[in-house]
C-alpha positions in Angstrom: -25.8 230.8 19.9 -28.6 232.7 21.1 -32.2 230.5 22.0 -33.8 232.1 18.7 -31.2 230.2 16.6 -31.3 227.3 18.8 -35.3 227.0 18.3 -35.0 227.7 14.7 -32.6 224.7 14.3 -34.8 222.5 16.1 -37.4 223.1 14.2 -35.6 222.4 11.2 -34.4 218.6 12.6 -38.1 218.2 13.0 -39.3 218.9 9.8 -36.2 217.2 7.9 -35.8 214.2 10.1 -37.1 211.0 8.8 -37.7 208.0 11.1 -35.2 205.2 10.0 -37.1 202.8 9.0 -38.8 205.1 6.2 -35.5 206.3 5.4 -34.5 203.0 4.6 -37.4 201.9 2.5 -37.8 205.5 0.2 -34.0 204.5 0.0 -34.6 200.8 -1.8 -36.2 201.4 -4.9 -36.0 197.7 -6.1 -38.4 196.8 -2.5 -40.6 200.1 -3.4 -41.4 198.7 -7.1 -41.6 194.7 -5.6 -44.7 196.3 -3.2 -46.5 198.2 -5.9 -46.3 195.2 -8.3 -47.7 193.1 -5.7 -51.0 195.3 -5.0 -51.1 196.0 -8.7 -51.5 191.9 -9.0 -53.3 191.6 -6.1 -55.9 194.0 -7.7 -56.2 192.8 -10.9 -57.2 189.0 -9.1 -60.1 191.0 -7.3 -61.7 192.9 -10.0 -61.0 189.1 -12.2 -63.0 187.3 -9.2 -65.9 189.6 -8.7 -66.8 189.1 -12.4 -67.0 185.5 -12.7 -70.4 183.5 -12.6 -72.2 182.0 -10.1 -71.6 178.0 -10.1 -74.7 175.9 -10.4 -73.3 174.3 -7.1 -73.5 177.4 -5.3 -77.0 178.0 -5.8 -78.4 174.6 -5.1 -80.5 173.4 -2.5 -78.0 170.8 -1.3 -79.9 168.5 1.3 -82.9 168.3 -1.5 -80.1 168.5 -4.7 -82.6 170.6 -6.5 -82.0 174.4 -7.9 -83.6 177.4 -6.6 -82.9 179.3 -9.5 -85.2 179.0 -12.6 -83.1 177.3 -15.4 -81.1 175.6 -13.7 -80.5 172.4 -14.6 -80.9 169.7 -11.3 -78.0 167.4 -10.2 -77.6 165.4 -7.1 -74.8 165.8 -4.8 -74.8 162.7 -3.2 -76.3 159.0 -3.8 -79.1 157.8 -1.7 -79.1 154.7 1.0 -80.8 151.9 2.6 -80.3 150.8 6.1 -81.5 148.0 8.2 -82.8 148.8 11.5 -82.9 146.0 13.8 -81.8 144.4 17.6 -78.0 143.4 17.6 -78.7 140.2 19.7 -81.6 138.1 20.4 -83.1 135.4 22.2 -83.5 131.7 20.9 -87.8 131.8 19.4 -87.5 135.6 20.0 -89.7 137.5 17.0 -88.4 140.9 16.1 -88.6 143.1 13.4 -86.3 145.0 11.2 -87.0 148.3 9.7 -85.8 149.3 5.9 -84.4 152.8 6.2 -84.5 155.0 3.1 -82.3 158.2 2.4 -82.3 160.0 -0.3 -81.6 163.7 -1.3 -83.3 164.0 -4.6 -87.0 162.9 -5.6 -87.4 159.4 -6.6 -89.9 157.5 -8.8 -89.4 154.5 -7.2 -87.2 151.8 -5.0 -86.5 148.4 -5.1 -85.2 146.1 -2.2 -84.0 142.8 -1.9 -83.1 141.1 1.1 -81.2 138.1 1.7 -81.2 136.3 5.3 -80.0 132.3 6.3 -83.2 130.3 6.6 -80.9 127.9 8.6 -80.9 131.0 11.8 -84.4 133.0 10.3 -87.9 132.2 9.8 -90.1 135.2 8.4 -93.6 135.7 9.6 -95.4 135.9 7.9 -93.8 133.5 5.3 -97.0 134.1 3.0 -97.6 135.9 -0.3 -96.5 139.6 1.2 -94.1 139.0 3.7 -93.1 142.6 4.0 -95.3 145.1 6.1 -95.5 148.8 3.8 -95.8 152.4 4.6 -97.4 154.9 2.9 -93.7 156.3 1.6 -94.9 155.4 -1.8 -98.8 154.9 -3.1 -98.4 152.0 -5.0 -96.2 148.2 -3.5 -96.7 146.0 -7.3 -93.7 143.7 -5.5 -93.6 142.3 -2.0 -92.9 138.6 -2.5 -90.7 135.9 -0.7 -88.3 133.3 -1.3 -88.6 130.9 1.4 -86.1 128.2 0.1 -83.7 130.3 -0.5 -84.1 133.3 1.9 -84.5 136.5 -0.5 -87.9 139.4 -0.5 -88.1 141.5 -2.8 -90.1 144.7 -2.2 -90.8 147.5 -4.3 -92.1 151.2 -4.2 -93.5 153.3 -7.5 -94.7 156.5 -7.3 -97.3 155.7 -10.3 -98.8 158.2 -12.3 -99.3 161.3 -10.5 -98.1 160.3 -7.3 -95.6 161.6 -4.6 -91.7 161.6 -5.8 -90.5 161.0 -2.4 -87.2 162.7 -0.8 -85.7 162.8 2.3 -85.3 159.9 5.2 -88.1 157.4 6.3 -89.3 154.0 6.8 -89.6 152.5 3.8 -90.7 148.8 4.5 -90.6 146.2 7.7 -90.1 142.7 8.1 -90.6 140.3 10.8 -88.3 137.0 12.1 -88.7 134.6 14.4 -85.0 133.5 15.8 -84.3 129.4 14.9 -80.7 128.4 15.8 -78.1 130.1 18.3 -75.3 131.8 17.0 -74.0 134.6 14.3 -75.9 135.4 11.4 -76.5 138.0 9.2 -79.5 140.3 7.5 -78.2 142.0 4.2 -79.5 144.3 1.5 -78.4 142.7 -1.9 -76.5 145.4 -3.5 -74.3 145.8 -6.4 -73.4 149.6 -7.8 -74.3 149.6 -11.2 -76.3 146.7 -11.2 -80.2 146.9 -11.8 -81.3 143.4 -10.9 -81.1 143.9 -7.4 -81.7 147.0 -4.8 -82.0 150.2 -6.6 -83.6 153.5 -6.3 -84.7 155.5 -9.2 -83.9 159.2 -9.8 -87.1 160.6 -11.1 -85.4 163.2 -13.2 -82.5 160.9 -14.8 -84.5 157.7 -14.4 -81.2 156.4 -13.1 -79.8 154.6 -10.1 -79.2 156.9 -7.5 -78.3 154.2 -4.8 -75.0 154.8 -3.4 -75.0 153.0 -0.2 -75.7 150.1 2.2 -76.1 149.3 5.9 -76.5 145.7 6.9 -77.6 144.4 10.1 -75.4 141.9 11.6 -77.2 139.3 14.6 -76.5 137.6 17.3 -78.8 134.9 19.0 -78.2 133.4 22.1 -80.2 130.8 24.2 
């Protein structure tokens, strides 16, 4: 064999040689149609996805719960709070005050709080007709009474007619004690979900209760 022939069959191996793992692949029709099912499927789910519509949850505004997009109809995606803010431990005759803490992500009309404390440990000052010392959170305070006997104040925020529907986080109300007895005691935000006879706050769309949670503020006095 001269080198002419031999560079002619060489070329011929490279043009009708086929790696093996191609080979193998042209060679098994049943994996060949199992592929071009799977991008046919996987095709079909694209052009499905791309034409679905947008979810109202995907266009809201969620730390405010309110729609950016005209029409939309507003929901809230979470409930709002109240929190005590206070020391964790005293002294015996120590006065300190406690903050009411209000969260909420959608606009409210109004709130209403009721705390419950043991006279037997607490002494509110002032113990007069409006124990409770308001902010300007909302323009109108029509409640902001105290049980002394009993240890309960009620305190309540309306936006009135015309006023601010407030949302977001701030001070809502504070309240001042004077410590009586040493030990364990408790400051608690009377709260039942569902109930509208104690704390609530009012969703100024729904006019419903949009309070979802609690924090109390547990005490300890010493001498």
């Amino acid at each position: 064999m001269n080198s002419e022939e031999q560079i002619v069959i060489s070329n011929q191996h490279v043009q009708t040689g086929q790696p093996g793992f191609w080979r193998g692949l042209i060679g098994n029709k049943k994996l060949l149609i199992a592929v071009g099912v799977l991008l046919v499927v996987e095709l079909i789910w694209a052009g499905y996805t791309l034409t679905l519509p947008v979810t109202p949850a995907e266009i809201f505004e969620e730390s405010l719960g309110r729609s950016t997009v005209p029409g939309v109809v507003e929901i809230n995606y979470s409930g709002a709070s109240l929190a005590l803010d206070g020391p964790a431990a005293v002294i015996l005759d120590e006065k300190f005050e406690v903050d009411i803490i209000l969260q909420t992500p959608a606009r409210t009309d109004g709130v209403d709080v009721v705390i419950t404390y043991d006279p037997k440990f607490l002494e509110l000052i002032p113990a007069g007709v409006s124990p409770a010392k308001t902010t300007s959170l909302y323009p109108e305070y029509p409640v902001n009474i105290h049980d002394i006997v009993n240890g309960r104040i009620t305190i309540s925020g309306a936006a009135g007619v015309g006023g601010v529907n407030f949302t977001g986080e701030s001070k809502f109300a504070m309240v001042t004690f004077k410590t009586k007895t040493v030990g364990q005691t408790k400051v608690t935000i009377d709260y039942t979900k569902g109930s509208s006879s104690d704390s609530n706050v009012v969703d100024s769309k729904t006019g419903s209760d949009i309070l979802d949670e609690v924090s109390n503020l547990e005490l300890t006095i010493n001498k």
